[in-house]
N, CA, C and O atoms as a Tinker XYZ file with bonds, in Angstrom:
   472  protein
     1  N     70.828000   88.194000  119.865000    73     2
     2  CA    71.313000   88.680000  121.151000    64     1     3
     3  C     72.844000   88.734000  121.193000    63     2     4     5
     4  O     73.509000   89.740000  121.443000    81     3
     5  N     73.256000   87.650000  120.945000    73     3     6
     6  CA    75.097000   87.566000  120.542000    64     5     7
     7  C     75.113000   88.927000  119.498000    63     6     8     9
     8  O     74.325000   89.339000  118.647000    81     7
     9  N     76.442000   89.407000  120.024000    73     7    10
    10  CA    76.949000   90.581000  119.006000    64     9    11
    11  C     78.469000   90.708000  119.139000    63    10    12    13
    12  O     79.048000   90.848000  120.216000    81    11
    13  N     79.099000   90.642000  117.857000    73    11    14
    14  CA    80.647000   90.761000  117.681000    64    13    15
    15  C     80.561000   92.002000  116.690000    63    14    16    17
    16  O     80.033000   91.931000  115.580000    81    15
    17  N     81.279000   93.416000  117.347000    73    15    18
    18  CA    81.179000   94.156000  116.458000    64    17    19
    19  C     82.810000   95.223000  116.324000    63    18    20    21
    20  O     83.385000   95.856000  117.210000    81    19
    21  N     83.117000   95.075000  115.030000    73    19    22
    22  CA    84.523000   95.044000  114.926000    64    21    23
    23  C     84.440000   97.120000  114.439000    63    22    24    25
    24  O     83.395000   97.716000  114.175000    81    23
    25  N     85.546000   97.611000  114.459000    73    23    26
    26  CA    85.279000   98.376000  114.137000    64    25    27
    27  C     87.202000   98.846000  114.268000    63    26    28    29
    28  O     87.852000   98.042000  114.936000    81    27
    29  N     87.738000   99.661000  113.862000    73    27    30
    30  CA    89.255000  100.450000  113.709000    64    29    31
    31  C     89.670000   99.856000  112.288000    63    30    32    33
    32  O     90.655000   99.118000  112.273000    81    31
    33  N     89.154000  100.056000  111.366000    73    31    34
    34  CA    89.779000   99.642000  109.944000    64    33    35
    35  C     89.533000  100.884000  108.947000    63    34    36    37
    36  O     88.627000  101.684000  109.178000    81    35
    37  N     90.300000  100.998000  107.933000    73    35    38
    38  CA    90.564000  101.830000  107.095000    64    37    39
    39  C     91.358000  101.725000  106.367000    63    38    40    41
    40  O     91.934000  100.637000  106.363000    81    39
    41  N     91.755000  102.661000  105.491000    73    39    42
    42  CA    93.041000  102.900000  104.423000    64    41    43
    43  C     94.173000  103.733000  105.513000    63    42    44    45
    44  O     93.971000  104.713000  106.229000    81    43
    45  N     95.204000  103.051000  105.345000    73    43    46
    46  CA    96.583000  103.384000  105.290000    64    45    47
    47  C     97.585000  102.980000  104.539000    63    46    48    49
    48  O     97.291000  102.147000  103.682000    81    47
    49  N     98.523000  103.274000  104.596000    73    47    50
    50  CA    99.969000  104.099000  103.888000    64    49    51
    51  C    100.932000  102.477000  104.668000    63    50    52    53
    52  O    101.068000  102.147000  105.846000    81    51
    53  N    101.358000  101.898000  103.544000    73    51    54
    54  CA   102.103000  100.642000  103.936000    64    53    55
    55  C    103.086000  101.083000  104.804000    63    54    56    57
    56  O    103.368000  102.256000  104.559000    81    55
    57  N    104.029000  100.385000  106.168000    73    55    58
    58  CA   104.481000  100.997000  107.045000    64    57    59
    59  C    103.825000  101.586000  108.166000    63    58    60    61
    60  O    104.331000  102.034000  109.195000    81    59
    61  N    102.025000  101.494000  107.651000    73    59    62
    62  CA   101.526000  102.170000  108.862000    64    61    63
    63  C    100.960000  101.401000  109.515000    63    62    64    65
    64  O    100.998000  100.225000  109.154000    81    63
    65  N    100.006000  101.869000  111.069000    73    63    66
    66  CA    99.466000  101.096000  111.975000    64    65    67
    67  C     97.849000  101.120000  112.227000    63    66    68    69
    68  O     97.215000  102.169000  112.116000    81    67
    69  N     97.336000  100.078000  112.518000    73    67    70
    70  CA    95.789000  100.562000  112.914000    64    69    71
    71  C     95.446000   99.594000  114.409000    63    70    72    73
    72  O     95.983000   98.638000  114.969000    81    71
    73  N     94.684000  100.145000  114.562000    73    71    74
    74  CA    94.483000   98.631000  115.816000    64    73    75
    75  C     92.638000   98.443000  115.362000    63    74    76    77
    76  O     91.965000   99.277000  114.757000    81    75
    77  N     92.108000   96.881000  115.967000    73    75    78
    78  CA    91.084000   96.787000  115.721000    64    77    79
    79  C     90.771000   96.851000  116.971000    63    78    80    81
    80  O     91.486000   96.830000  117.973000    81    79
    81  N     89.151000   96.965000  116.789000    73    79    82
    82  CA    88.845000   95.726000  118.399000    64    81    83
    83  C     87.503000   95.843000  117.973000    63    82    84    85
    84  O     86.940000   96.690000  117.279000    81    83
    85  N     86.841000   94.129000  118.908000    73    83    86
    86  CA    85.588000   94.023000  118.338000    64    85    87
    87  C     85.017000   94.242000  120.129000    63    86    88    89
    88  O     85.501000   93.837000  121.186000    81    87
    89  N     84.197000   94.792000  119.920000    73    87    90
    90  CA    83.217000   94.305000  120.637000    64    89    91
    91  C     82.072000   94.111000  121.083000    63    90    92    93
    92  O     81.155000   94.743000  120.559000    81    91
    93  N     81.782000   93.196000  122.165000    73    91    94
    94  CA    81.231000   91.881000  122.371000    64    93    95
    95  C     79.933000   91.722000  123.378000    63    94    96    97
    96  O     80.319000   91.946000  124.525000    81    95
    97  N     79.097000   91.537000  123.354000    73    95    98
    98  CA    77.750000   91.361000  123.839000    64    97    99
    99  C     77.180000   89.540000  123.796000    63    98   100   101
   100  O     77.344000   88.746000  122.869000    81    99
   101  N     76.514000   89.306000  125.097000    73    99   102
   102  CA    75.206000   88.645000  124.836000    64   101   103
   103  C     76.110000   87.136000  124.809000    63   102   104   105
   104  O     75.586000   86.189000  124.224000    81   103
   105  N     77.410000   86.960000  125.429000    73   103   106
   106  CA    77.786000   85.732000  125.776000    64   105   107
   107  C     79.135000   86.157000  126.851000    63   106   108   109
   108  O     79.605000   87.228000  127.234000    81   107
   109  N     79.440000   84.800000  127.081000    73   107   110
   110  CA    80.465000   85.167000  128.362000    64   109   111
   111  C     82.029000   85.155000  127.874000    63   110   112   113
   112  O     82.634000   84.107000  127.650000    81   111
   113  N     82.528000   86.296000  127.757000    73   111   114
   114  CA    83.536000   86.615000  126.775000    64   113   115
   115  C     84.609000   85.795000  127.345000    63   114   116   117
   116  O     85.400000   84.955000  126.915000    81   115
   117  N     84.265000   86.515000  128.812000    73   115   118
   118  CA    86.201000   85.826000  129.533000    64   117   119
   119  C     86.480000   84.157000  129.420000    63   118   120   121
   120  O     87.547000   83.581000  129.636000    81   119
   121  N     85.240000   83.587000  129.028000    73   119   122
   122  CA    85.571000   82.283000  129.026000    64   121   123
   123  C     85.768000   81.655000  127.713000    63   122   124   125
   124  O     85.928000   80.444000  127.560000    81   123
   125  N     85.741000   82.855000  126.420000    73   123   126
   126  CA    85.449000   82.228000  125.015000    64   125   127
   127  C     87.006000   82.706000  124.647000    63   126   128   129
   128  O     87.531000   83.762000  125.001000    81   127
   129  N     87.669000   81.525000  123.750000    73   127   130
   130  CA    88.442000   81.798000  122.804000    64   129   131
   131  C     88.402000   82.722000  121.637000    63   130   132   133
   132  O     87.582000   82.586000  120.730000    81   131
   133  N     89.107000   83.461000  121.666000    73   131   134
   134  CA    89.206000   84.514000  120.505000    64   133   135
   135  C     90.020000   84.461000  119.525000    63   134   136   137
   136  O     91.189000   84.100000  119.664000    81   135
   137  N     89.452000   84.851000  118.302000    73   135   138
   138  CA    90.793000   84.789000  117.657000    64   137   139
   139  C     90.243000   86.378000  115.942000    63   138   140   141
   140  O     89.203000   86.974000  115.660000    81   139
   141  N     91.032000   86.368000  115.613000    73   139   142
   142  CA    91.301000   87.518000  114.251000    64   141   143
   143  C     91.220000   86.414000  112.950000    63   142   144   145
   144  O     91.759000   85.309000  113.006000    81   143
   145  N     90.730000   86.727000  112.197000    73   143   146
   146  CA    90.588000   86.239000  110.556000    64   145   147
   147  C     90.733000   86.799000  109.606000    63   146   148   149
   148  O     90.226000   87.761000  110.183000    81   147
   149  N     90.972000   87.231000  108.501000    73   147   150
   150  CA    91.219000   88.098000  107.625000    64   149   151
   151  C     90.712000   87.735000  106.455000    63   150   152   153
   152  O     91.107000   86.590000  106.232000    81   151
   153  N     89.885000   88.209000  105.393000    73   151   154
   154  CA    89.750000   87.170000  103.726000    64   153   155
   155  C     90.131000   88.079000  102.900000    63   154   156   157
   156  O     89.540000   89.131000  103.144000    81   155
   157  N     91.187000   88.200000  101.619000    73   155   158
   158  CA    91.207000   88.978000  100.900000    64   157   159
   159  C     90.276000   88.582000   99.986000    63   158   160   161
   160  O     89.890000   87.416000  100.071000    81   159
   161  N     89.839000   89.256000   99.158000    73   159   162
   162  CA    89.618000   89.264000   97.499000    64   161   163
   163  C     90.244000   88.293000   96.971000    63   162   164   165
   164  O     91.420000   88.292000   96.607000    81   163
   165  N     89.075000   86.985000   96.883000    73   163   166
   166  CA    89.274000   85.950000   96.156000    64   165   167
   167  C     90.253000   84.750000   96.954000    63   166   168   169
   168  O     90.714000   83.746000   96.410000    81   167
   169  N     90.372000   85.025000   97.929000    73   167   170
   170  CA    91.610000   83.975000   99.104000    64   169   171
   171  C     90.413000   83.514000   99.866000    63   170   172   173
   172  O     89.246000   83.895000   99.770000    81   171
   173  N     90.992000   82.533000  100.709000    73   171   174
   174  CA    90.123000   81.917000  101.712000    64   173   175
   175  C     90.845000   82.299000  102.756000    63   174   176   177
   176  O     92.053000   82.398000  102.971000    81   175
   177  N     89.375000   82.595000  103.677000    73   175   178
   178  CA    89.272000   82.867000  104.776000    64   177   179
   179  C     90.028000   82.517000  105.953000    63   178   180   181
   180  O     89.614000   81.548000  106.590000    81   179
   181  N     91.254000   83.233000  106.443000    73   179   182
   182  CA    92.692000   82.303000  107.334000    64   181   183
   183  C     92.775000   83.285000  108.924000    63   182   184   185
   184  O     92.354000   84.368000  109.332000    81   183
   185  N     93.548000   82.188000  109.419000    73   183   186
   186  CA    93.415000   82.750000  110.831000    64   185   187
   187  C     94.190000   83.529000  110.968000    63   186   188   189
   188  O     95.169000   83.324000  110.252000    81   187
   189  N     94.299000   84.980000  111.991000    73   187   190
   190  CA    95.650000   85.810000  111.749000    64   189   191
   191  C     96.091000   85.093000  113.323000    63   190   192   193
   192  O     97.168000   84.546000  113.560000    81   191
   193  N     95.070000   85.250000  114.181000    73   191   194
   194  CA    95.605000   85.230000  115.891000    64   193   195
   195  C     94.281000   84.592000  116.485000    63   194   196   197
   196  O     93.116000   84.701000  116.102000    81   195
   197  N     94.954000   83.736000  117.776000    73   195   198
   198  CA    94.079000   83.715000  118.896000    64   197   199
   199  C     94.459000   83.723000  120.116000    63   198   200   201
   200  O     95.642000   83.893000  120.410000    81   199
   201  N     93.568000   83.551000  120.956000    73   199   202
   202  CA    93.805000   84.172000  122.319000    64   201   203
   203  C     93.235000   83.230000  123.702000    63   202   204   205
   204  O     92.096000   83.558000  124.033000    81   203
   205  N     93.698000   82.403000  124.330000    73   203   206
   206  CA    92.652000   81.855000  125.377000    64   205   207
   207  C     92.102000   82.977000  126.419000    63   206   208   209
   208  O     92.632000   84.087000  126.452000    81   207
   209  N     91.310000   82.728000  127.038000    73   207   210
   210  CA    90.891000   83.448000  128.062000    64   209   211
   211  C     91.703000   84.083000  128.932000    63   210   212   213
   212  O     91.563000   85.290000  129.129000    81   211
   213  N     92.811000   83.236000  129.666000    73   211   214
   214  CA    93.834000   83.817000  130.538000    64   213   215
   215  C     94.622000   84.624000  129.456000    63   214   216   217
   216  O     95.648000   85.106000  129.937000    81   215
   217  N     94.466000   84.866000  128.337000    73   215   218
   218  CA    95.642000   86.007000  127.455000    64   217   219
   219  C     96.567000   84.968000  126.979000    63   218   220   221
   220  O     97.508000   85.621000  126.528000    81   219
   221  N     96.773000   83.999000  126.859000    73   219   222
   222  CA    98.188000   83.552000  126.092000    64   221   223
   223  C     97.858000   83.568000  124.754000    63   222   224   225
   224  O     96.679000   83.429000  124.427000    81   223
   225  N     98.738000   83.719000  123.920000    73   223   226
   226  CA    98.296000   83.523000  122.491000    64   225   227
   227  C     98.877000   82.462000  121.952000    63   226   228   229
   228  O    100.027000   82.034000  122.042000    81   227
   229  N     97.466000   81.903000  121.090000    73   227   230
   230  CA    97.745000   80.074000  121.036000    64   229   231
   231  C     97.725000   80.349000  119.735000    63   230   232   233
   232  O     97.651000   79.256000  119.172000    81   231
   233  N     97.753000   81.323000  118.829000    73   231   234
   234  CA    97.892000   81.249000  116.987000    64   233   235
   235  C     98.440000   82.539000  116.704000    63   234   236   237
   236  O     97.993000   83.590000  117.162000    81   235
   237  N     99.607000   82.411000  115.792000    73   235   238
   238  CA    99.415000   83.597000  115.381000    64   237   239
   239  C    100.124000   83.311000  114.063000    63   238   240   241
   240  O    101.258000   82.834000  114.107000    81   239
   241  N     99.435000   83.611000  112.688000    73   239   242
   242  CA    99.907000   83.241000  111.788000    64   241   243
   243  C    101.331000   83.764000  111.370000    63   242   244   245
   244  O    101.603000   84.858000  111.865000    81   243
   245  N    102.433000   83.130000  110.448000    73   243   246
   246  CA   103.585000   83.524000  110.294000    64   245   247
   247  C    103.703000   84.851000  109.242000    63   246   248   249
   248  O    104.802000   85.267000  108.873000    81   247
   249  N    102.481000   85.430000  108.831000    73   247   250
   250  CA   103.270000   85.887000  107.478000    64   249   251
   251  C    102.485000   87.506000  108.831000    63   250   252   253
   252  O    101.919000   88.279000  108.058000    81   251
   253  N    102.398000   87.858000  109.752000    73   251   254
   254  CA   101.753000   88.580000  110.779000    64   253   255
   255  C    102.803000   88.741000  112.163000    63   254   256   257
   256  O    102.829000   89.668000  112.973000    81   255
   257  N    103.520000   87.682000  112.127000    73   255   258
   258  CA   104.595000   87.780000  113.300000    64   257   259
   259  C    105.276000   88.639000  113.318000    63   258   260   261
   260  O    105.627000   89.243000  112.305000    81   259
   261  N    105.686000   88.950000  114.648000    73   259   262
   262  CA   106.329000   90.282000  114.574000    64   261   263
   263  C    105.716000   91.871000  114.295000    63   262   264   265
   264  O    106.372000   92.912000  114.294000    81   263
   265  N    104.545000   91.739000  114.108000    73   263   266
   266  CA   104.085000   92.820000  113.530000    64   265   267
   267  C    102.725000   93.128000  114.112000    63   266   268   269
   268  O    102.293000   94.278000  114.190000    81   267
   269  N    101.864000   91.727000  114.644000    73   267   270
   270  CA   100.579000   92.203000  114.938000    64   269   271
   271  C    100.501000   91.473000  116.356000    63   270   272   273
   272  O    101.033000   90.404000  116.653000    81   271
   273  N     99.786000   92.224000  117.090000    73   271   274
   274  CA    99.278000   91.410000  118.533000    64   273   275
   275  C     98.204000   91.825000  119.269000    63   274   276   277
   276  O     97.961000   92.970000  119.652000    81   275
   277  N     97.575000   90.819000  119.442000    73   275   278
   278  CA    96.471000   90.442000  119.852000    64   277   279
   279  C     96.432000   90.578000  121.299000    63   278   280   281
   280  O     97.293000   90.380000  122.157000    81   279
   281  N     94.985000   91.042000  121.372000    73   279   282
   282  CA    95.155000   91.278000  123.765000    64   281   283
   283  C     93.411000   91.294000  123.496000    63   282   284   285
   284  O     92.702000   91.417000  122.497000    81   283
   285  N     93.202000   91.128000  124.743000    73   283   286
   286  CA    91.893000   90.932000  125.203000    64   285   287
   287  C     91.634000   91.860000  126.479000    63   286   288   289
   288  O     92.366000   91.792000  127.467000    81   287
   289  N     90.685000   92.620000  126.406000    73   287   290
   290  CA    90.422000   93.123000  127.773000    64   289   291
   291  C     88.909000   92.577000  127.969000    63   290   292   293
   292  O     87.921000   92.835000  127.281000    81   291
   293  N     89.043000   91.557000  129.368000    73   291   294
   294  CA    87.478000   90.686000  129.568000    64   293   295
   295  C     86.733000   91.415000  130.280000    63   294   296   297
   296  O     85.528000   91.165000  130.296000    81   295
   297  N     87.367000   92.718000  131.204000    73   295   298
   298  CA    86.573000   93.568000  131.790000    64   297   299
   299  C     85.353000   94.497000  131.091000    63   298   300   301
   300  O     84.302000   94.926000  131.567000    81   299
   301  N     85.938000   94.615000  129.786000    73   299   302
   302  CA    85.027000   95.274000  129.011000    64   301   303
   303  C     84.692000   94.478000  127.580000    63   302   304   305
   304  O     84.695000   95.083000  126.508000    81   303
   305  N     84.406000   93.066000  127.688000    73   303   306
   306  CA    84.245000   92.283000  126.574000    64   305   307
   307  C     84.928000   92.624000  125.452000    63   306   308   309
   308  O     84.114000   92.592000  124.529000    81   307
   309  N     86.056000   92.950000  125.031000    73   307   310
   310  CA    86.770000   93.818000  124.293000    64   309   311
   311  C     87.686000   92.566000  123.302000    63   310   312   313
   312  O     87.980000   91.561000  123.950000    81   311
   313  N     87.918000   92.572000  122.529000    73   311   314
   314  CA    88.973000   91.847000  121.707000    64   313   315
   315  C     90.097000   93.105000  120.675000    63   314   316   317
   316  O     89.522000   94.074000  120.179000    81   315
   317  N     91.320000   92.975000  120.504000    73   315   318
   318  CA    92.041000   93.521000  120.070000    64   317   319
   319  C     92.997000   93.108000  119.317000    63   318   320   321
   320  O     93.745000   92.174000  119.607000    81   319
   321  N     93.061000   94.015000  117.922000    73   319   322
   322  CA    93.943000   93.519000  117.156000    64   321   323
   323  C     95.062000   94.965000  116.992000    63   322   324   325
   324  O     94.577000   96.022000  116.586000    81   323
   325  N     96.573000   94.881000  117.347000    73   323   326
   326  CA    97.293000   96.109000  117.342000    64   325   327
   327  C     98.079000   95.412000  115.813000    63   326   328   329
   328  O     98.666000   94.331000  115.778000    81   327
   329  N     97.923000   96.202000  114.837000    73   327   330
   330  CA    98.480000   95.995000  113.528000    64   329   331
   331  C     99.760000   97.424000  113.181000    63   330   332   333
   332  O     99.542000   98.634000  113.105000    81   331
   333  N    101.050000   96.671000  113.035000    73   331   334
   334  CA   102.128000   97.845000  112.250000    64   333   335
   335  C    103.288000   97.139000  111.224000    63   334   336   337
   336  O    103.586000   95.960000  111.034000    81   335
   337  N    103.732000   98.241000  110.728000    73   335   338
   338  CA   104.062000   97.473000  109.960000    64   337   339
   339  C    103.620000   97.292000  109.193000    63   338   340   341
   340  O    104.217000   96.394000  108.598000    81   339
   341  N    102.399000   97.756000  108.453000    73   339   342
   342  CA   101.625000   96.967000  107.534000    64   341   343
   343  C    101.427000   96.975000  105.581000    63   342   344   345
   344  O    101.302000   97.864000  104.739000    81   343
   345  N    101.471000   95.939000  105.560000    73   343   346
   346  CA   102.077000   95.658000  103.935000    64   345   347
   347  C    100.850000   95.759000  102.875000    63   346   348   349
   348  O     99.734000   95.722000  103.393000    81   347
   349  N    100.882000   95.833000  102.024000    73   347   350
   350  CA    99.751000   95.359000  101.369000    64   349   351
   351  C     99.031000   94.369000  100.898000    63   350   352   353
   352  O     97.867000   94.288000  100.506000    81   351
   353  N     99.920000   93.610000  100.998000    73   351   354
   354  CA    99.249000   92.138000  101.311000    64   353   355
   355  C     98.285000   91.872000  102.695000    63   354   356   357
   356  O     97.647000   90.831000  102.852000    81   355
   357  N     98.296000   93.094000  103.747000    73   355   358
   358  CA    97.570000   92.616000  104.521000    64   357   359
   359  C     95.791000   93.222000  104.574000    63   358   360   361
   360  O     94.930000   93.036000  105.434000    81   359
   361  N     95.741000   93.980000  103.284000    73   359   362
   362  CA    94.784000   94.382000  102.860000    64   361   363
   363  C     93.590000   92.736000  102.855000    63   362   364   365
   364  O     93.725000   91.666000  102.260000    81   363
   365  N     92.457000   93.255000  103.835000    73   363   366
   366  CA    91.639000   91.945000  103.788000    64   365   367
   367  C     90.688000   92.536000  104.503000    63   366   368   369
   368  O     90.992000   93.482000  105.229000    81   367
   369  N     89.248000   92.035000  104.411000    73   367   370
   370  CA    88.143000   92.387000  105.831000    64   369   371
   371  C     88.982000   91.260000  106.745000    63   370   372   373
   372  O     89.637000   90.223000  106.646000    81   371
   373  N     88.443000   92.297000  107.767000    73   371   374
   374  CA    89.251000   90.771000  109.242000    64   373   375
   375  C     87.961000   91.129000  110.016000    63   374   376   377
   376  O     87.248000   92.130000  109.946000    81   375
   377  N     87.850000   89.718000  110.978000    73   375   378
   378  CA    86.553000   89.425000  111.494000    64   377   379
   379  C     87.329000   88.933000  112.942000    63   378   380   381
   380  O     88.470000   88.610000  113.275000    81   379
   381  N     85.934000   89.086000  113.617000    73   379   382
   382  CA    86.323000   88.865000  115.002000    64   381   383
   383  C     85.928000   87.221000  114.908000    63   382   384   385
   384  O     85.452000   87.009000  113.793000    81   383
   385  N     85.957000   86.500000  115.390000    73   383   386
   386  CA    85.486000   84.963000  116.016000    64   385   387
   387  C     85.491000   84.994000  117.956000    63   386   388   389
   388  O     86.258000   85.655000  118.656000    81   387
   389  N     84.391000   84.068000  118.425000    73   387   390
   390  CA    84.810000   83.610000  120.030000    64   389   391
   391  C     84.190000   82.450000  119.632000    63   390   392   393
   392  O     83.256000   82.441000  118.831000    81   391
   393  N     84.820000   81.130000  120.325000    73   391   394
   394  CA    84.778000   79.933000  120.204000    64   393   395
   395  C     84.394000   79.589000  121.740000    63   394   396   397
   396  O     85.333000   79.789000  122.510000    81   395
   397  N     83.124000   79.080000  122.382000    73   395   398
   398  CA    83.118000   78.996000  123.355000    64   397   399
   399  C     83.655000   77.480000  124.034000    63   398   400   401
   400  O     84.262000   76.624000  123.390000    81   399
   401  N     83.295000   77.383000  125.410000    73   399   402
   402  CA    84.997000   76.249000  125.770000    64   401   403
   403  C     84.646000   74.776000  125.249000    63   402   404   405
   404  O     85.535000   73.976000  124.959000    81   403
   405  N     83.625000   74.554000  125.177000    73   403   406
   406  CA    82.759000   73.394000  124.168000    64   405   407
   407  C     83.270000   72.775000  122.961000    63   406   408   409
   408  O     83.520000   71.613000  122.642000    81   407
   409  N     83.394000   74.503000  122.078000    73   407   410
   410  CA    83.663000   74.540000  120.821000    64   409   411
   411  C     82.499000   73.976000  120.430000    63   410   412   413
   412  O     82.639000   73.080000  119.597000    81   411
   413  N     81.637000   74.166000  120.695000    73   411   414
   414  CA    79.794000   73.750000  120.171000    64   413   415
   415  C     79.388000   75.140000  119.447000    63   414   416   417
   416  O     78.701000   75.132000  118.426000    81   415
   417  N     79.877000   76.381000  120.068000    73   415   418
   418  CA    79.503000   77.525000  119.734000    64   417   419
   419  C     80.425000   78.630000  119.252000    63   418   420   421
   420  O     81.146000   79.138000  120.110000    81   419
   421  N     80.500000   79.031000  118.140000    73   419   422
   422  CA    81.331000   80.054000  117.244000    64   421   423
   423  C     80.288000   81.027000  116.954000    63   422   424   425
   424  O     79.189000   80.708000  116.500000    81   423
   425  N     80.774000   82.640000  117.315000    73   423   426
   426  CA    80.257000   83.607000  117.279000    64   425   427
   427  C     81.159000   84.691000  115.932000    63   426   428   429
   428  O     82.360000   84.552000  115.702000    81   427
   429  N     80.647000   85.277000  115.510000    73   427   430
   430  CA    81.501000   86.151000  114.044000    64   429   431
   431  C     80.838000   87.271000  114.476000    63   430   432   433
   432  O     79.674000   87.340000  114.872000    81   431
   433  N     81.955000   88.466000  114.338000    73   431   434
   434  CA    81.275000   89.510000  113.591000    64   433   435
   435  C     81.128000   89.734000  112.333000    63   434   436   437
   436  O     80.918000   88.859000  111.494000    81   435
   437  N     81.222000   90.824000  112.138000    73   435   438
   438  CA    80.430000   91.481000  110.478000    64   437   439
   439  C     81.384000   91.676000  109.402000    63   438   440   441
   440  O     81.207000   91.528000  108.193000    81   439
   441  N     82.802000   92.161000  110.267000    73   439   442
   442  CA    84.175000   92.410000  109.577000    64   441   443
   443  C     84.200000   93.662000  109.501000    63   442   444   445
   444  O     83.188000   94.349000  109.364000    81   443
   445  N     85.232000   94.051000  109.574000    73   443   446
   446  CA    86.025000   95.679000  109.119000    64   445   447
   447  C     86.966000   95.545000  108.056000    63   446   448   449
   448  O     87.830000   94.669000  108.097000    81   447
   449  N     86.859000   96.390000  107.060000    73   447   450
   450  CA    88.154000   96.416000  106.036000    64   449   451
   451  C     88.909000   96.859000  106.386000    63   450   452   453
   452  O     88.663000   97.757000  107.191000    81   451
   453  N     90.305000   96.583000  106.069000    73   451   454
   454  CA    91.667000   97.485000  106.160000    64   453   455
   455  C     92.050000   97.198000  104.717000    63   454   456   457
   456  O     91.938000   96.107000  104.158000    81   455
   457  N     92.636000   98.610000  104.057000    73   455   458
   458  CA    93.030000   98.443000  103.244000    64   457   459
   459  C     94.485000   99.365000  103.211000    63   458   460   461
   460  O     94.574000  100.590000  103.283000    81   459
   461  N     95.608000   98.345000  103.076000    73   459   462
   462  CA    96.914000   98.898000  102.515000    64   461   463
   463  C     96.918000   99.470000  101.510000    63   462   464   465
   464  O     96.244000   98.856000  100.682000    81   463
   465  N     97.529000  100.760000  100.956000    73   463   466
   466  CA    97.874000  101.196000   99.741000    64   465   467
   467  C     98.407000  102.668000   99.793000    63   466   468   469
   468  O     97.881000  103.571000  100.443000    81   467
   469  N     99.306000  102.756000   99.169000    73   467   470
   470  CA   100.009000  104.260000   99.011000    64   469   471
   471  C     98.930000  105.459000   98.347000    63   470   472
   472  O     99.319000  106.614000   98.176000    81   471
C-alpha cells in the first residue's frame, strides 16, 4: 500500500540540471521526514538531503551544497530534489526515504538513475 515513486533522472552534460521528485502514497507524508540518498557503483549508500515536515532542511551533505535543494510540497505528497551544477561524481541511483515521527517506520522508493557524462 506504501508507495515512494521517484522519477526525473537521466543522462546529462556535467554543468547541467535535473530535478527529481518522488511521489508518495499510502502514509501521512506531511508528518514524515524526508530525505534524498544516492549509491554509486560500488560506494555505500549516503545521505544527500533531508527535510522535516514544516520544510527546514536538517541534512544536506557537503560535497551537494550549494548546488542541490530539496522542498517538499505536502499538498500533493510530493518530495523534491532540484539538482545543478552537476558533476560527475554525482552520477548515482538516488532514492527517496520518509522516516515517520517514531522513526519505527522507513519507507524507500525504487530509485532513479542520474547519470553525469559528456
Amino acid at each position: 500500500q506504501v508507495r515512494l515513486v521517484e522519477s526525473g533522472g537521466g543522462l546529462v552534460q556535467p554543468g547541467g540540471s535535473l530535478r527529481l521528485s518522488c511521489a508518495t502514497s499510502g502514509f501521512t507524508f506531511s508528518d514524515y521526514v524526508m530525505s534524498w540518498y544516492r549509491q554509486a557503483p560500488g560506494k555505500e549508500r549516503e545521505l544527500v538531503a533531508s527535510i522535516i515536515s514544516g520544510g527546514r532542511i536538517t541534512n544536506l551533505a557537503d560535497s551537494v551544497k550549494g548546488r542541490f535543494i530539496i522542498s517538499r510540497d505536502n499538498a500533493k505528497n510530493t518530495l523534491y530534489l532540484q539538482m545543478t551544477s552537476l558533476k560527475p561524481e554525482d552520477t548515482a541511483v538516488y532514492y527517496c526515504k520518509g522516516r515517520s515521527p517514531s522513526g519505527i517506520y522507513n519507507y524507500w522508493g525504487q530509485g532513479t538513475q542520474v547519470t553525469v557524462s559528456s
